[in-house]
N, CA, C and O atoms as a GROMACS GRO file, in nm:
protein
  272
    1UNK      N    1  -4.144   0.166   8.589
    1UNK     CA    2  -4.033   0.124   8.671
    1UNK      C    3  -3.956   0.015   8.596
    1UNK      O    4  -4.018  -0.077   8.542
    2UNK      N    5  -3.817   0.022   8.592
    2UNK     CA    6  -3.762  -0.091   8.516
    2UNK      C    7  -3.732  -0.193   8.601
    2UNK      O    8  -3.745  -0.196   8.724
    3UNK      N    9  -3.686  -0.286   8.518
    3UNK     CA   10  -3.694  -0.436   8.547
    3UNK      C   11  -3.557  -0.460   8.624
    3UNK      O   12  -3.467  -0.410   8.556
    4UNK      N   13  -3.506  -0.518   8.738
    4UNK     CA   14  -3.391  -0.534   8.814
    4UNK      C   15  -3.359  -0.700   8.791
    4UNK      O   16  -3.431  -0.756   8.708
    5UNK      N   17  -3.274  -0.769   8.845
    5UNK     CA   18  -3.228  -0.853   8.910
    5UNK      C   19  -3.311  -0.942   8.996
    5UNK      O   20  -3.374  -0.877   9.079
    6UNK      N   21  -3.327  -1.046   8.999
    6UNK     CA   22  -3.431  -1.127   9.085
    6UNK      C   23  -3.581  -1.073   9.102
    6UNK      O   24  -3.650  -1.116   9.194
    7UNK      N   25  -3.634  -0.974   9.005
    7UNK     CA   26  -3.761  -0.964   9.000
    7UNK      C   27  -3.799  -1.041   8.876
    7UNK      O   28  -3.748  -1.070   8.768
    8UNK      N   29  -3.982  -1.072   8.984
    8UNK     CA   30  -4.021  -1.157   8.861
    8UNK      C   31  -4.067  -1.060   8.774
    8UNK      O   32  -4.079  -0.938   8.784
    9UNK      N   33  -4.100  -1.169   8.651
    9UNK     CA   34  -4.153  -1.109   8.543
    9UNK      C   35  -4.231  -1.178   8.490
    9UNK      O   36  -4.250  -1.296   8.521
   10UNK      N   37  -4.316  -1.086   8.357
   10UNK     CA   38  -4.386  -1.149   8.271
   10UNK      C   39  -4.425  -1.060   8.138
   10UNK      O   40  -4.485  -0.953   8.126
   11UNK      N   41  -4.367  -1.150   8.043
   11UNK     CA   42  -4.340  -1.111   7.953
   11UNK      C   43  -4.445  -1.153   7.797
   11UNK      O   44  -4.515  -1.254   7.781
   12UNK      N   45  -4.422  -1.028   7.691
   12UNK     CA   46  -4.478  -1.152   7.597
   12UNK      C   47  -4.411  -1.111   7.468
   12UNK      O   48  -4.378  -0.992   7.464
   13UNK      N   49  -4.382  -1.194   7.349
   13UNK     CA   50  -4.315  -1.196   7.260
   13UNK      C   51  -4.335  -1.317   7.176
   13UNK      O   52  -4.437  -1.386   7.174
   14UNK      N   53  -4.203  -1.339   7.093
   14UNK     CA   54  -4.253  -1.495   6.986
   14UNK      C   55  -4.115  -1.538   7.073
   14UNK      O   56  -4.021  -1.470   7.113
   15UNK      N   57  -4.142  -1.668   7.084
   15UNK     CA   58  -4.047  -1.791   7.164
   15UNK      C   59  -3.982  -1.810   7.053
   15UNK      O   60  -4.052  -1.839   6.956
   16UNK      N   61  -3.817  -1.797   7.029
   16UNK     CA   62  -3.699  -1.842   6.879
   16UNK      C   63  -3.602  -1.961   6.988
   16UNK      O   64  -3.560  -1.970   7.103
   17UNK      N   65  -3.604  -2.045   6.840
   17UNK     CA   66  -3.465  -2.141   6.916
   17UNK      C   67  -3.377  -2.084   6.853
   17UNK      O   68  -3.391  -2.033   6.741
   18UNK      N   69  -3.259  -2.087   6.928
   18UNK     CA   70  -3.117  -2.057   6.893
   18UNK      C   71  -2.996  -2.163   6.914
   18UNK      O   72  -3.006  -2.255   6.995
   19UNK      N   73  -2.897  -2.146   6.846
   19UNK     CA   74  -2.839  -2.240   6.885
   19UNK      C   75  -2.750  -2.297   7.037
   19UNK      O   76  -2.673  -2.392   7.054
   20UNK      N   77  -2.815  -2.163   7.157
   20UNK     CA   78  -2.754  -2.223   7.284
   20UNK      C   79  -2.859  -2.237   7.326
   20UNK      O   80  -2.861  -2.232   7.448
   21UNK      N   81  -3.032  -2.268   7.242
   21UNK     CA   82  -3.155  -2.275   7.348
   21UNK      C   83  -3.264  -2.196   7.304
   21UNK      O   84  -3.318  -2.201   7.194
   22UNK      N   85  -3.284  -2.143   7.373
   22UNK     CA   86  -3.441  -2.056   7.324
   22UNK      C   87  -3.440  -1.928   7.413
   22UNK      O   88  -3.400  -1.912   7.528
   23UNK      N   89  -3.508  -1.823   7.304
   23UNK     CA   90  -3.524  -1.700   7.377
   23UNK      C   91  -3.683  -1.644   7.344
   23UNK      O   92  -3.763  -1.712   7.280
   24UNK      N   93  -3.716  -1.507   7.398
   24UNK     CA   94  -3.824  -1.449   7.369
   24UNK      C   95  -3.754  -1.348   7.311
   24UNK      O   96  -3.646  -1.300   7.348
   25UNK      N   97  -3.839  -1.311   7.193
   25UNK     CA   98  -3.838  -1.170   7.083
   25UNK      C   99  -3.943  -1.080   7.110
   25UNK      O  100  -4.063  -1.087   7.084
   26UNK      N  101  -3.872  -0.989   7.168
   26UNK     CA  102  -3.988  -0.840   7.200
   26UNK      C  103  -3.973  -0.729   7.122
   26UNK      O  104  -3.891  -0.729   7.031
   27UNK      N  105  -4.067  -0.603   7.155
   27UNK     CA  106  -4.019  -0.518   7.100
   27UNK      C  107  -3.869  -0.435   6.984
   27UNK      O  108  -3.758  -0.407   7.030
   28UNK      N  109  -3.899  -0.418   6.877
   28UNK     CA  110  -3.773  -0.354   6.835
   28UNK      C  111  -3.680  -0.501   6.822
   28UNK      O  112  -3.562  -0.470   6.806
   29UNK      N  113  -3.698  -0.636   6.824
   29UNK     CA  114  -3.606  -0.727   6.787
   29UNK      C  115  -3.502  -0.736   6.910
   29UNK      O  116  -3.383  -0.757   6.892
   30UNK      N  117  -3.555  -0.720   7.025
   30UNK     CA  118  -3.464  -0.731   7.149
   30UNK      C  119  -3.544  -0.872   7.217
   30UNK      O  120  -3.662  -0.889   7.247
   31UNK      N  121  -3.395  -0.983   7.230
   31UNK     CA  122  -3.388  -1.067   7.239
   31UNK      C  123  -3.356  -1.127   7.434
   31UNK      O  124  -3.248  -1.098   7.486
   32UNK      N  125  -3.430  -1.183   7.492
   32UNK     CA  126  -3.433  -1.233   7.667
   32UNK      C  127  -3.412  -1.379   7.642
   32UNK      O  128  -3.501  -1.456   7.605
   33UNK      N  129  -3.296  -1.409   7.664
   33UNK     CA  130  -3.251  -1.571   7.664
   33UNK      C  131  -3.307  -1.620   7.773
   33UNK      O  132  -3.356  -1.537   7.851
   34UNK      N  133  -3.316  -1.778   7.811
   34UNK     CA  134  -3.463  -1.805   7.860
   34UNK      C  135  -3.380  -1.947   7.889
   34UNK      O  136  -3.324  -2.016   7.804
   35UNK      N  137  -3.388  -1.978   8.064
   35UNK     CA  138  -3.376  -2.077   8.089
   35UNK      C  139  -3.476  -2.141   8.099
   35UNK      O  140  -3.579  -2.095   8.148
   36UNK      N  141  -3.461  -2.282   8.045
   36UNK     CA  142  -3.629  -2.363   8.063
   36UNK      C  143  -3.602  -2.492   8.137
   36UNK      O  144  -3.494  -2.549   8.124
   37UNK      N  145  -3.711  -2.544   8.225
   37UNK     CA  146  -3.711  -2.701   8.261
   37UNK      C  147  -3.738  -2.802   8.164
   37UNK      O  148  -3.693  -2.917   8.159
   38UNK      N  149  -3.864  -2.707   8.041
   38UNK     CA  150  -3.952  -2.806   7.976
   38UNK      C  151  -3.890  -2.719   7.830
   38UNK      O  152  -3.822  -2.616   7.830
   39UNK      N  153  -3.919  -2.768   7.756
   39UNK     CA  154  -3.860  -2.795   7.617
   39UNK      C  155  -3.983  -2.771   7.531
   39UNK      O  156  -4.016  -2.853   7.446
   40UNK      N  157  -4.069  -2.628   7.560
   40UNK     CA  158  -4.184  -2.586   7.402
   40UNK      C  159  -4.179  -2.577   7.290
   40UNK      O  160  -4.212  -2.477   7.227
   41UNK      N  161  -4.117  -2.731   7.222
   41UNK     CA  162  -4.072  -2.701   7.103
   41UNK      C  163  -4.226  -2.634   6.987
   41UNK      O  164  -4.229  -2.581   6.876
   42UNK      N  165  -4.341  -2.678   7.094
   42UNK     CA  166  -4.467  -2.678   6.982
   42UNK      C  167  -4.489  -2.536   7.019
   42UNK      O  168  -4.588  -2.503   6.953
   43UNK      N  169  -4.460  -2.461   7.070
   43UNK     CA  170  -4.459  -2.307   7.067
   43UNK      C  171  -4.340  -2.242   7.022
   43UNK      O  172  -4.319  -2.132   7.073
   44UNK      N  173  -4.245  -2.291   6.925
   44UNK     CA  174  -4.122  -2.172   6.868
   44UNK      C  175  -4.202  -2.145   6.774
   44UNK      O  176  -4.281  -2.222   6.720
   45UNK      N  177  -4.182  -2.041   6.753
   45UNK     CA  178  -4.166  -1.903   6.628
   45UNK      C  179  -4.388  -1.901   6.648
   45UNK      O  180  -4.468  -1.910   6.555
   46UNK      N  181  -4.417  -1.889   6.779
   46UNK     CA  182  -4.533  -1.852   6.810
   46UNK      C  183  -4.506  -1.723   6.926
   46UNK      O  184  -4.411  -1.682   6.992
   47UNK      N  185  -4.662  -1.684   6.906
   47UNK     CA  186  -4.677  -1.538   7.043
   47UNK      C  187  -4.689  -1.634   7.162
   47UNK      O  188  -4.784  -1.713   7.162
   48UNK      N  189  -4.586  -1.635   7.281
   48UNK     CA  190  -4.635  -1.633   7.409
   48UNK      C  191  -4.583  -1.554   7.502
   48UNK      O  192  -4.504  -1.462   7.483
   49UNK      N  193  -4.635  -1.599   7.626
   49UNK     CA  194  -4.649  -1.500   7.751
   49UNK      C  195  -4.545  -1.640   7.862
   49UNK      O  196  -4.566  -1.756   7.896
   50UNK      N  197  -4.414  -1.520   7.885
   50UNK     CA  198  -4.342  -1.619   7.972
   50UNK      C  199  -4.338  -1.559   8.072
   50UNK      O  200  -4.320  -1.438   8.059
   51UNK      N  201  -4.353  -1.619   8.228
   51UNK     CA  202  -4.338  -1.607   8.342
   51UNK      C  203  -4.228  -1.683   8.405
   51UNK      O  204  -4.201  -1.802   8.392
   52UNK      N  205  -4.137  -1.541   8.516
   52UNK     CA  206  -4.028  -1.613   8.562
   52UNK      C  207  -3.948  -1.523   8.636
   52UNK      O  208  -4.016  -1.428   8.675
   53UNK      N  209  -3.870  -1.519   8.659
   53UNK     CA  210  -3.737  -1.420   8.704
   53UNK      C  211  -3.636  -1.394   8.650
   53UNK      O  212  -3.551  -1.465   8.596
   54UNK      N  213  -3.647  -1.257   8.668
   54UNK     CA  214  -3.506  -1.178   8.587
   54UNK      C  215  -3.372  -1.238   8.644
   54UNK      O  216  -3.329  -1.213   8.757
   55UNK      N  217  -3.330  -1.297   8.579
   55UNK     CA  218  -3.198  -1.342   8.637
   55UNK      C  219  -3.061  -1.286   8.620
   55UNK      O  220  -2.971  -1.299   8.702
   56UNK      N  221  -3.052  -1.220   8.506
   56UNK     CA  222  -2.919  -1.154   8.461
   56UNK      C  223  -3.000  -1.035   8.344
   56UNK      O  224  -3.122  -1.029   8.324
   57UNK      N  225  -2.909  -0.961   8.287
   57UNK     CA  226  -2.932  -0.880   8.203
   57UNK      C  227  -2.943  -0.956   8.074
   57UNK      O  228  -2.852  -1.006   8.008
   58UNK      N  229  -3.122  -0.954   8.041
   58UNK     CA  230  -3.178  -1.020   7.928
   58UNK      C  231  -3.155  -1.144   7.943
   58UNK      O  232  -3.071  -1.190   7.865
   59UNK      N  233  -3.227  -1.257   8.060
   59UNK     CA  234  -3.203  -1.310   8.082
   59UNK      C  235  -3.315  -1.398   8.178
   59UNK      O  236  -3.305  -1.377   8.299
   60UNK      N  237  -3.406  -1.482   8.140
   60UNK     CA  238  -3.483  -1.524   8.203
   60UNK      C  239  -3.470  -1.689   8.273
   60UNK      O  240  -3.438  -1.788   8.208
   61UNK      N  241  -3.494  -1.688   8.376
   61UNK     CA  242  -3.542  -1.850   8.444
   61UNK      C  243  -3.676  -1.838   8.445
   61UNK      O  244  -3.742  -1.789   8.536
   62UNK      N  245  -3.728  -1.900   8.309
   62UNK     CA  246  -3.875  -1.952   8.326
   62UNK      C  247  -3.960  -2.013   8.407
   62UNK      O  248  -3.907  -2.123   8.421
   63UNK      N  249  -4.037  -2.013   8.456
   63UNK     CA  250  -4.143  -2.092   8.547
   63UNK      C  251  -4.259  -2.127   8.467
   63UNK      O  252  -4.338  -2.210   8.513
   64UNK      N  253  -4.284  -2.066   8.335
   64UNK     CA  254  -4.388  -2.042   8.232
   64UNK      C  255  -4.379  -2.042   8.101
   64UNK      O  256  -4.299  -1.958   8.060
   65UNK      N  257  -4.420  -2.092   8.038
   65UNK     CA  258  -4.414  -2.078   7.858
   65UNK      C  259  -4.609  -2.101   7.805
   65UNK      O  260  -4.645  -2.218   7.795
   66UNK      N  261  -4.682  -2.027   7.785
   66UNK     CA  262  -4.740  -2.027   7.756
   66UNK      C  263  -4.818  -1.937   7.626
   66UNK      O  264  -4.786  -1.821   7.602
   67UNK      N  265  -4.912  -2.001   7.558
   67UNK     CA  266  -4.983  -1.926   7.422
   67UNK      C  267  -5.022  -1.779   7.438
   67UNK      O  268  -5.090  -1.746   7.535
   68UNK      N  269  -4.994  -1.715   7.375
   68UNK     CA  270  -5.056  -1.570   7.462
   68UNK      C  271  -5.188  -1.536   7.372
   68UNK      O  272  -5.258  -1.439   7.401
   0.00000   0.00000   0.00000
């Protein structure tokens, strides 16, 4: 079933900063920009597992940043 609008999620990939912020890198080099509260700078360009809600197309509000 695919992923909609205001469903949560959970995801896993490598956490990249970019220059408007940070995203997750999944499959095939497809990129989920990633609103955050907290600032994992000690997890970029590592594997984790983010939890949160789909907010827009490729587009996350985090609740989670964690090591996967």
């Amino acid at each position: 079933m695919a992923q909609t609008e205001h469903d949560s999620i959970r995801i896993e990939g490598t956490l990249v900063r970019e220059s408007t912020g940070f995203a997750l890198r999944v499959e095939r080099g497809v990129l989920y920009h990633l609103q955050l509260h907290r600032v994992p700078v000690d997890l970029v360009e590592k594997r984790v597992r983010v939890t949160g809600t789909l907010i827009g197309e490729r587009l996350i509000e985090a609740e989670g940043v964690a090591p996967a």
